[in-house]
N, C-alpha and C positions, 0 to 999 in steps of 0.2 A: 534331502535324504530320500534314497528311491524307497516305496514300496511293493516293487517287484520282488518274490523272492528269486536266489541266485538260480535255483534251477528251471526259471521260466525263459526259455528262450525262441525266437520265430523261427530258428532251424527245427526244432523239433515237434511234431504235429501235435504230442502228446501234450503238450503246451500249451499249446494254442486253446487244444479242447476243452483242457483244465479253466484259460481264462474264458470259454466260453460256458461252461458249466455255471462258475463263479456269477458270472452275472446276474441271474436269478436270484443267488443270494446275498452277494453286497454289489449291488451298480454302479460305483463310487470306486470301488478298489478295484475293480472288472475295465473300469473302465483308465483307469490310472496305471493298471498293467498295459493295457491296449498300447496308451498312447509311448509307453515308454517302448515297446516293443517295434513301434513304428520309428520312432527315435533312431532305432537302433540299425533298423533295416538302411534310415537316410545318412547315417553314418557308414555303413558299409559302403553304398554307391558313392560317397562323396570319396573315400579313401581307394577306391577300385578308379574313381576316373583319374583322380591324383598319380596314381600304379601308371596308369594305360599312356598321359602324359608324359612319363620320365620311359618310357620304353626305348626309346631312341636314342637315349643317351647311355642305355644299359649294354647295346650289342658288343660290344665288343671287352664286355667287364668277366673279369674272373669267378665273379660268383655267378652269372647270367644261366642259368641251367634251369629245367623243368624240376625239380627237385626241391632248390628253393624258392619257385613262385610260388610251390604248394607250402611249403612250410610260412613263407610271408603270407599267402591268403590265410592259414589258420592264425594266424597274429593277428592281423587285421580284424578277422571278424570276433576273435576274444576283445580287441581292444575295444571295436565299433562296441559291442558290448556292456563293455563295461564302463565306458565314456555314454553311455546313455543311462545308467543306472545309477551315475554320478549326478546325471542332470547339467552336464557342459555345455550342450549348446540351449537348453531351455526349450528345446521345441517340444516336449511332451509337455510342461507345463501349458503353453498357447493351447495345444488340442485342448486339454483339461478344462481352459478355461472356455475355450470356445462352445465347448460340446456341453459343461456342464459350472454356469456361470456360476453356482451356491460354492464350489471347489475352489473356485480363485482367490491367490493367495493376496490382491489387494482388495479391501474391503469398499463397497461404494461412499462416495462421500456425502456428507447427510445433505437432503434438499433444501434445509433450513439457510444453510452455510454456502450453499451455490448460490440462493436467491439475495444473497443480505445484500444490502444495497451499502457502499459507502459516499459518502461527499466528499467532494471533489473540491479543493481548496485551491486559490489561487498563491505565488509564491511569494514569500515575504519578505523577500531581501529584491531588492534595485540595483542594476546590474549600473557599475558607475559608467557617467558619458567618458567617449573617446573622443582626444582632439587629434583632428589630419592637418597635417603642417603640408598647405598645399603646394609650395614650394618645392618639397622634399617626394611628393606625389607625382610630381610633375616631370619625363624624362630627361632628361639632359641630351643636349647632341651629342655625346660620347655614346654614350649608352644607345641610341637610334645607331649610331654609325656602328655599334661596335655589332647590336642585332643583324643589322642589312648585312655585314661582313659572314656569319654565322650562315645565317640562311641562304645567302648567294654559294658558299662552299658545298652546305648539302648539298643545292641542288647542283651542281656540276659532279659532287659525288655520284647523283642518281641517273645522272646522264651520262657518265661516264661508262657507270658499272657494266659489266658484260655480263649477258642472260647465261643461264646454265644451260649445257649444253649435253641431250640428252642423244646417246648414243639410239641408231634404230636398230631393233631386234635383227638378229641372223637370219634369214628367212630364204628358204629354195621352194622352187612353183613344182620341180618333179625328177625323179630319178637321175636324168643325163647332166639337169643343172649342179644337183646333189655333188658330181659328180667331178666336174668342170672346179665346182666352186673349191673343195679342197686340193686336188689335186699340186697345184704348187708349191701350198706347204705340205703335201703327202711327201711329193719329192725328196724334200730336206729331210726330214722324217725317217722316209724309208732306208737312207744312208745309212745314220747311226745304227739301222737294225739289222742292212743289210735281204730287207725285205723289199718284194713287189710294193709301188704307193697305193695302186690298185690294188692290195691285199688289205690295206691298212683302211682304206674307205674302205672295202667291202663289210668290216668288221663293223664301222662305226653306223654304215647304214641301216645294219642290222641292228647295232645298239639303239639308235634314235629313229628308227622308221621311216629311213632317208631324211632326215632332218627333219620330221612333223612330232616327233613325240618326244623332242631334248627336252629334259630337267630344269625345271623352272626353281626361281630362290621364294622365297618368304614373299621380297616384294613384288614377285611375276615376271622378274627378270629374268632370260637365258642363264641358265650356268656352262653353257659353251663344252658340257659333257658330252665327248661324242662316242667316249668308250664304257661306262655304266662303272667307273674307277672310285669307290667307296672312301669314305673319309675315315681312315682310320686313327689311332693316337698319336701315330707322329705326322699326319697332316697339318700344318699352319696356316692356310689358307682361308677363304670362304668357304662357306659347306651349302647343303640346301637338303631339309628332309624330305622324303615320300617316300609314296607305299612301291614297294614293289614286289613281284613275284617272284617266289626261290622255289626253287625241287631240295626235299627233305626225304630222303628214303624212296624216291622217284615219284614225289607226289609234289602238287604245285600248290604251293601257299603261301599267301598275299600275308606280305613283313613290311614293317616300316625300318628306313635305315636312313645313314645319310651319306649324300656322296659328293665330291668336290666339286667346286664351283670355280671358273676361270674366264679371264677378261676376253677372252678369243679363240676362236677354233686354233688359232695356232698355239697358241698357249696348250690348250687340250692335247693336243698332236706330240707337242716338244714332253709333255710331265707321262705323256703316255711311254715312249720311249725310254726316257731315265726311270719310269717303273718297272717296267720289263725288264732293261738291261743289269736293273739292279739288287731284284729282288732275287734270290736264290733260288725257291721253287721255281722259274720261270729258266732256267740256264739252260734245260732242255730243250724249249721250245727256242731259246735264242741260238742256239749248236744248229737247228733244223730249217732258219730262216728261206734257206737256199730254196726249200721246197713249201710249197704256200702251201700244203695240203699238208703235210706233217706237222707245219709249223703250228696251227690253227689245232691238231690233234694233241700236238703235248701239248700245248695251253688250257685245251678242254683238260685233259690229263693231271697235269696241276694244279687244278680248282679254280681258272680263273670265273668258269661260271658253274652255277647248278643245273643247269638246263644238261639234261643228256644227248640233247641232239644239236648241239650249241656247234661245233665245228663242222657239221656237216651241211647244218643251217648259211653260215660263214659262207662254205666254199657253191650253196647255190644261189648266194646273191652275186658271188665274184663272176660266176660263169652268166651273170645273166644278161638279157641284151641291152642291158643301160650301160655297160662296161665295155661291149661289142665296137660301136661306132666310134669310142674314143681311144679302145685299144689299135684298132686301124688305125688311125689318125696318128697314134706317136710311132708307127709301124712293128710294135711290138708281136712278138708273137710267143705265145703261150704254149705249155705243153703242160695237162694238165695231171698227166698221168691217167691213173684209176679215177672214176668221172667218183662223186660224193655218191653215198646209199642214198638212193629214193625213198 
Protein backbone atom coordinates (compact mmCIF):
# COMPACT_ATOMS: atom_id res chain seq x y z
CA UNK A 1 0.00 0.00 0.00
CA UNK A 2 1.57 3.27 -1.05
CA UNK A 3 2.03 6.02 1.53
CA UNK A 4 1.97 8.76 -0.87
CA UNK A 5 -0.94 10.86 -0.50
CA UNK A 6 -3.15 10.99 -3.99
CA UNK A 7 -2.24 14.72 -4.40
CA UNK A 8 1.55 14.41 -4.36
CA UNK A 9 2.60 14.14 -7.79
CA UNK A 10 6.38 15.10 -9.80
CA UNK A 11 4.32 17.12 -12.35
CA UNK A 12 3.54 19.52 -9.72
CA UNK A 13 6.28 21.65 -7.98
CA UNK A 14 4.05 22.39 -5.24
CA UNK A 15 4.60 18.73 -4.37
CA UNK A 16 7.72 18.22 -4.54
CA UNK A 17 8.18 21.22 -1.99
CA UNK A 18 5.66 19.65 0.39
CA UNK A 19 7.82 16.33 0.30
CA UNK A 20 10.78 18.56 0.76
CA UNK A 21 9.57 20.33 3.69
CA UNK A 22 8.21 16.94 5.14
CA UNK A 23 11.56 15.64 5.58
CA UNK A 24 12.58 17.54 8.54
CA UNK A 25 9.86 16.29 10.02
CA UNK A 26 9.28 12.55 9.32
CA UNK A 27 12.56 11.24 7.09
CA UNK A 28 10.97 7.84 6.57
CA UNK A 29 7.66 9.07 4.89
CA UNK A 30 9.88 11.98 3.04
CA UNK A 31 11.64 9.66 1.86
CA UNK A 32 9.05 6.87 0.83
CA UNK A 33 7.22 9.71 -1.04
CA UNK A 34 10.55 10.35 -2.79
CA UNK A 35 11.21 7.06 -3.99
CA UNK A 36 7.52 6.50 -5.21
CA UNK A 37 7.56 9.70 -7.02
CA UNK A 38 10.66 8.57 -8.85
CA UNK A 39 8.77 5.29 -9.50
CA UNK A 40 6.50 7.04 -11.16
CA UNK A 41 8.52 9.35 -13.31
CA UNK A 42 10.31 5.52 -14.66
CA UNK A 43 7.01 4.46 -15.50
CA UNK A 44 6.28 7.45 -17.56
CA UNK A 45 9.57 7.05 -19.75
CA UNK A 46 9.15 3.34 -19.95
CA UNK A 47 5.35 3.91 -21.43
CA UNK A 48 6.56 7.03 -23.81
CA UNK A 49 9.31 4.73 -25.25
CA UNK A 50 6.65 1.91 -25.64
CA UNK A 51 4.43 5.13 -27.49
CA UNK A 52 7.48 6.20 -29.66
CA UNK A 53 8.05 2.29 -30.69
CA UNK A 54 4.45 1.62 -32.20
CA UNK A 55 4.68 5.01 -34.15
CA UNK A 56 5.27 3.46 -37.27
CA UNK A 57 2.73 1.34 -37.25
CA UNK A 58 0.21 4.17 -36.30
CA UNK A 59 0.72 6.45 -39.66
CA UNK A 60 -1.71 5.60 -41.54
CA UNK A 61 -4.53 4.69 -38.65
CA UNK A 62 -7.80 6.62 -38.12
CA UNK A 63 -7.17 7.77 -34.83
CA UNK A 64 -3.36 8.99 -35.57
CA UNK A 65 -4.05 12.90 -34.94
CA UNK A 66 -2.24 15.47 -32.49
CA UNK A 67 -5.43 15.48 -30.54
CA UNK A 68 -5.11 12.16 -29.30
CA UNK A 69 -1.59 11.77 -28.54
CA UNK A 70 -2.43 14.50 -26.09
CA UNK A 71 -5.33 12.91 -24.64
CA UNK A 72 -3.14 9.31 -24.60
CA UNK A 73 0.01 11.37 -22.92
CA UNK A 74 -2.58 12.37 -20.12
CA UNK A 75 -3.64 8.63 -19.76
CA UNK A 76 -0.29 7.55 -19.45
CA UNK A 77 0.96 9.79 -17.09
CA UNK A 78 -2.39 9.24 -14.67
CA UNK A 79 -1.61 5.60 -15.21
CA UNK A 80 2.38 5.89 -14.67
CA UNK A 81 0.94 7.33 -11.65
CA UNK A 82 -1.05 5.46 -10.17
CA UNK A 83 0.87 2.06 -11.17
CA UNK A 84 3.53 3.58 -8.83
CA UNK A 85 1.40 4.13 -5.92
CA UNK A 86 0.21 0.57 -6.22
CA UNK A 87 3.77 -0.47 -5.91
CA UNK A 88 3.76 -2.79 -9.48
CA UNK A 89 6.89 -2.64 -10.40
CA UNK A 90 8.50 -2.48 -6.70
CA UNK A 91 11.24 -0.02 -7.65
CA UNK A 92 10.33 2.47 -4.95
CA UNK A 93 10.53 -0.29 -2.39
CA UNK A 94 14.53 -1.21 -3.73
CA UNK A 95 15.17 2.89 -3.21
CA UNK A 96 13.68 2.53 0.26
CA UNK A 97 15.58 -0.19 0.92
CA UNK A 98 18.79 0.87 -0.41
CA UNK A 99 18.74 4.43 0.99
CA UNK A 100 17.28 3.41 4.22
CA UNK A 101 17.91 -0.25 5.24
CA UNK A 102 15.84 0.09 9.03
CA UNK A 103 12.62 0.40 6.24
CA UNK A 104 13.02 -2.89 4.45
CA UNK A 105 10.40 -4.91 4.38
CA UNK A 106 12.62 -8.26 4.90
CA UNK A 107 13.90 -8.50 8.26
CA UNK A 108 17.75 -9.60 8.52
CA UNK A 109 18.35 -13.14 9.50
CA UNK A 110 19.72 -13.73 12.91
CA UNK A 111 23.66 -14.38 13.05
CA UNK A 112 23.09 -17.20 15.29
CA UNK A 113 21.19 -19.14 12.56
CA UNK A 114 23.66 -18.15 9.56
CA UNK A 115 26.60 -19.42 11.63
CA UNK A 116 24.87 -22.87 12.96
CA UNK A 117 27.01 -25.47 11.76
CA UNK A 118 25.13 -28.75 10.63
CA UNK A 119 26.89 -32.42 10.14
CA UNK A 120 27.14 -33.68 7.21
CA UNK A 121 26.08 -37.55 7.11
CA UNK A 122 27.00 -40.01 4.90
CA UNK A 123 24.13 -41.88 2.90
CA UNK A 124 22.54 -44.99 4.27
CA UNK A 125 21.04 -47.03 1.77
CA UNK A 126 23.67 -48.96 -1.04
CA UNK A 127 23.00 -48.23 -4.20
CA UNK A 128 22.53 -52.29 -5.58
CA UNK A 129 25.52 -53.74 -7.94
CA UNK A 130 24.72 -53.76 -11.83
CA UNK A 131 25.35 -56.67 -13.95
CA UNK A 132 26.75 -55.85 -17.87
CA UNK A 133 26.01 -58.87 -20.04
CA UNK A 134 29.04 -58.29 -22.02
CA UNK A 135 27.77 -60.01 -24.98
CA UNK A 136 24.86 -57.75 -25.18
CA UNK A 137 27.43 -54.67 -24.78
CA UNK A 138 29.36 -55.77 -27.39
CA UNK A 139 28.18 -54.38 -31.14
CA UNK A 140 27.10 -56.68 -33.58
CA UNK A 141 28.14 -56.37 -37.25
CA UNK A 142 24.73 -55.27 -38.11
CA UNK A 143 24.76 -52.59 -36.05
CA UNK A 144 28.69 -51.28 -37.29
CA UNK A 145 27.24 -51.83 -40.82
CA UNK A 146 24.07 -50.33 -40.38
CA UNK A 147 26.28 -47.06 -38.31
CA UNK A 148 28.94 -46.87 -41.35
CA UNK A 149 25.67 -46.74 -43.69
CA UNK A 150 24.19 -43.71 -41.69
CA UNK A 151 27.25 -41.75 -41.49
CA UNK A 152 28.42 -42.26 -45.06
CA UNK A 153 24.79 -40.68 -46.33
CA UNK A 154 25.35 -37.51 -44.11
CA UNK A 155 28.34 -37.06 -45.19
CA UNK A 156 27.56 -36.99 -49.05
CA UNK A 157 24.34 -34.99 -47.74
CA UNK A 158 27.01 -32.30 -46.64
CA UNK A 159 28.80 -32.66 -49.67
CA UNK A 160 26.29 -32.36 -51.75
CA UNK A 161 24.45 -29.49 -50.22
CA UNK A 162 24.68 -26.10 -52.13
CA UNK A 163 26.02 -22.88 -50.17
CA UNK A 164 23.51 -20.13 -49.97
CA UNK A 165 23.68 -17.94 -52.27
CA UNK A 166 23.72 -14.27 -51.35
CA UNK A 167 22.67 -11.73 -53.91
CA UNK A 168 25.47 -8.49 -54.12
CA UNK A 169 23.98 -5.25 -53.22
CA UNK A 170 22.58 -2.78 -56.29
CA UNK A 171 25.40 -0.48 -56.43
CA UNK A 172 26.38 2.68 -59.17
CA UNK A 173 30.06 4.51 -58.79
CA UNK A 174 28.10 7.80 -60.34
CA UNK A 175 25.44 9.66 -62.05
CA UNK A 176 25.96 8.45 -66.03
CA UNK A 177 26.27 4.76 -64.46
CA UNK A 178 22.95 5.63 -62.40
CA UNK A 179 21.85 6.21 -65.55
CA UNK A 180 23.00 3.53 -68.12
CA UNK A 181 22.10 0.94 -65.39
CA UNK A 182 18.12 1.54 -65.34
CA UNK A 183 17.49 2.69 -68.30
CA UNK A 184 16.30 -0.71 -70.08
CA UNK A 185 13.99 -1.40 -67.64
CA UNK A 186 13.04 2.48 -67.74
CA UNK A 187 12.12 1.68 -71.20
CA UNK A 188 9.48 -0.96 -70.54
CA UNK A 189 8.34 1.22 -67.99
CA UNK A 190 7.99 4.15 -69.57
CA UNK A 191 5.51 2.41 -72.17
CA UNK A 192 2.88 1.55 -69.82
CA UNK A 193 2.97 5.31 -68.88
CA UNK A 194 3.49 6.64 -71.91
CA UNK A 195 6.30 8.78 -70.43
CA UNK A 196 10.11 9.79 -71.30
CA UNK A 197 12.39 6.59 -69.50
CA UNK A 198 14.58 9.52 -68.87
CA UNK A 199 11.77 11.19 -66.81
CA UNK A 200 11.32 8.26 -64.84
CA UNK A 201 15.12 7.99 -63.74
CA UNK A 202 15.28 11.41 -63.42
CA UNK A 203 12.66 10.99 -60.52
CA UNK A 204 14.17 8.03 -59.06
CA UNK A 205 17.55 9.79 -58.90
CA UNK A 206 16.12 12.33 -57.11
CA UNK A 207 14.31 9.87 -54.77
CA UNK A 208 17.64 7.73 -53.87
CA UNK A 209 20.63 10.39 -54.50
CA UNK A 210 21.51 8.68 -57.83
CA UNK A 211 21.36 5.45 -56.23
CA UNK A 212 23.64 6.30 -52.89
CA UNK A 213 20.86 6.91 -50.33
CA UNK A 214 18.12 3.65 -51.30
CA UNK A 215 16.22 2.43 -48.32
CA UNK A 216 17.82 -0.24 -46.56
CA UNK A 217 15.37 -3.21 -44.57
CA UNK A 218 15.91 -4.21 -40.87
CA UNK A 219 18.70 -6.67 -42.07
CA UNK A 220 20.73 -3.90 -44.28
CA UNK A 221 19.48 -5.20 -47.27
CA UNK A 222 18.41 -2.84 -50.41
CA UNK A 223 14.80 -2.44 -50.56
CA UNK A 224 15.37 -1.70 -54.33
CA UNK A 225 12.96 1.58 -53.61
CA UNK A 226 13.83 3.85 -56.17
CA UNK A 227 10.60 6.07 -55.97
CA UNK A 228 10.28 6.78 -51.93
CA UNK A 229 6.57 4.71 -52.65
CA UNK A 230 5.24 4.21 -48.83
CA UNK A 231 3.72 0.88 -47.59
CA UNK A 232 0.61 1.54 -47.04
CA UNK A 233 -2.50 -0.97 -45.84
CA UNK A 234 -3.15 -2.57 -48.82
CA UNK A 235 0.69 -3.31 -49.53
CA UNK A 236 1.50 -7.14 -49.22
CA UNK A 237 4.85 -7.07 -49.67
CA UNK A 238 8.15 -6.44 -47.67
CA UNK A 239 8.32 -3.20 -45.96
CA UNK A 240 11.31 -1.47 -44.36
CA UNK A 241 11.02 1.41 -41.67
CA UNK A 242 12.99 4.82 -41.44
CA UNK A 243 13.08 8.21 -40.59
CA UNK A 244 12.26 10.52 -43.23
CA UNK A 245 11.66 14.13 -43.97
CA UNK A 246 8.08 15.58 -44.70
CA UNK A 247 6.99 19.36 -45.24
CA UNK A 248 3.86 20.00 -42.75
CA UNK A 249 2.44 23.37 -43.33
CA UNK A 250 5.85 24.23 -45.47
CA UNK A 251 8.03 23.18 -42.82
CA UNK A 252 10.37 20.12 -42.76
CA UNK A 253 10.05 17.42 -40.26
CA UNK A 254 11.91 14.30 -39.73
CA UNK A 255 8.81 11.34 -39.37
CA UNK A 256 9.34 7.75 -39.21
CA UNK A 257 7.20 5.64 -41.84
CA UNK A 258 7.60 2.79 -43.81
CA UNK A 259 8.04 2.10 -47.34
CA UNK A 260 8.11 -0.94 -49.59
CA UNK A 261 10.64 -3.19 -50.12
CA UNK A 262 11.28 -5.09 -53.68
CA UNK A 263 13.61 -7.81 -55.01
CA UNK A 264 14.96 -5.57 -58.00
CA UNK A 265 15.09 -2.25 -59.44
CA UNK A 266 12.92 -3.64 -61.98
CA UNK A 267 10.48 -4.75 -59.77
CA UNK A 268 10.55 -1.06 -58.26
CA UNK A 269 9.99 0.43 -61.95
CA UNK A 270 7.04 -2.17 -62.84
CA UNK A 271 4.85 -1.46 -59.01
CA UNK A 272 5.82 2.15 -59.67
CA UNK A 273 3.84 2.21 -62.78
CA UNK A 274 0.64 -0.03 -61.85
CA UNK A 275 0.65 2.83 -58.91
CA UNK A 276 0.38 5.54 -60.82
CA UNK A 277 -1.78 4.09 -63.34
CA UNK A 278 -4.00 2.99 -60.72
CA UNK A 279 -4.39 5.16 -58.07
CA UNK A 280 -7.11 7.88 -58.84
CA UNK A 281 -5.41 11.00 -57.57
CA UNK A 282 -2.69 10.53 -59.96
CA UNK A 283 -5.11 10.42 -63.48
CA UNK A 284 -4.07 13.77 -63.83
CA UNK A 285 -0.55 13.49 -63.95
CA UNK A 286 -1.13 10.23 -66.12
CA UNK A 287 -3.62 12.59 -68.89
CA UNK A 288 -0.14 14.90 -68.94
CA UNK A 289 2.58 12.19 -69.46
CA UNK A 290 3.06 13.51 -73.10
CA UNK A 291 4.73 16.52 -71.29
CA UNK A 292 7.51 15.67 -68.69
CA UNK A 293 7.29 18.95 -67.03
CA UNK A 294 3.45 18.85 -66.53
CA UNK A 295 3.56 15.41 -65.74
CA UNK A 296 6.11 15.86 -62.68
CA UNK A 297 3.54 19.14 -61.74
CA UNK A 298 0.35 17.33 -61.21
CA UNK A 299 2.08 14.67 -59.34
CA UNK A 300 3.50 17.40 -57.05
CA UNK A 301 -0.17 18.63 -57.24
CA UNK A 302 -1.72 15.37 -56.04
CA UNK A 303 0.39 14.89 -53.13
CA UNK A 304 2.73 12.56 -54.36
CA UNK A 305 5.48 14.32 -52.16
CA UNK A 306 5.57 17.04 -49.40
CA UNK A 307 8.39 18.79 -50.68
CA UNK A 308 7.17 22.09 -52.41
CA UNK A 309 9.76 22.24 -54.75
CA UNK A 310 9.59 18.42 -55.54
CA UNK A 311 8.81 18.82 -59.32
CA UNK A 312 10.88 21.48 -60.18
CA UNK A 313 13.70 19.68 -58.23
CA UNK A 314 12.66 16.54 -60.76
CA UNK A 315 12.88 18.54 -63.89
CA UNK A 316 16.56 19.92 -62.78
CA UNK A 317 18.10 16.59 -62.46
CA UNK A 318 16.41 15.47 -65.86
CA UNK A 319 17.92 18.54 -67.66
CA UNK A 320 21.13 17.81 -66.10
CA UNK A 321 24.39 16.65 -67.82
CA UNK A 322 24.46 13.04 -66.53
CA UNK A 323 21.34 12.75 -68.92
CA UNK A 324 23.05 15.00 -71.86
CA UNK A 325 25.56 12.20 -73.22
CA UNK A 326 23.15 9.48 -73.03
CA UNK A 327 20.29 11.49 -74.61
CA UNK A 328 22.72 12.07 -77.59
CA UNK A 329 23.58 8.57 -77.74
CA UNK A 330 19.72 7.24 -78.32
CA UNK A 331 19.50 10.51 -80.67
CA UNK A 332 16.74 11.77 -78.75
CA UNK A 333 15.92 15.19 -78.70
CA UNK A 334 14.07 17.07 -76.00
CA UNK A 335 12.11 20.18 -76.08
CA UNK A 336 11.71 21.25 -72.68
CA UNK A 337 9.56 23.87 -72.94
CA UNK A 338 9.47 26.65 -70.01
CA UNK A 339 13.18 25.62 -68.40
CA UNK A 340 12.07 24.54 -64.19
CA UNK A 341 12.07 27.91 -61.55
CA UNK A 342 15.60 28.47 -60.39
Amino acid sequence: MSLTPNNVSYHDLTSLQQIRSNSGKDEKAALRQAAEQFESIFFSMLLSSMRKANEAFEVDGMMNSQTTKFYRDMHDSQMATDLAQKGALGLADLLVEQLSPALGKKATPDIAQVNETKTLQMPRHILPTVKVNKQAAMPTDTSIATAATTGLAAANNIATAQPEVVKPAWQVANPEQFVRALLPAARETAKALGLDPLALIAQAALETGWGQRVIKTAKGESSFNLFGIKANNGWQGETAVVDTLEYRAGIAKKEQAKFRSYTSPEHSLQDYADFIKKNPRYQDAVQATGDTKAYFEQLQAAGYATDPAYAQKIMAVYQSSAFDKVRQEQGATQDFGDSADE
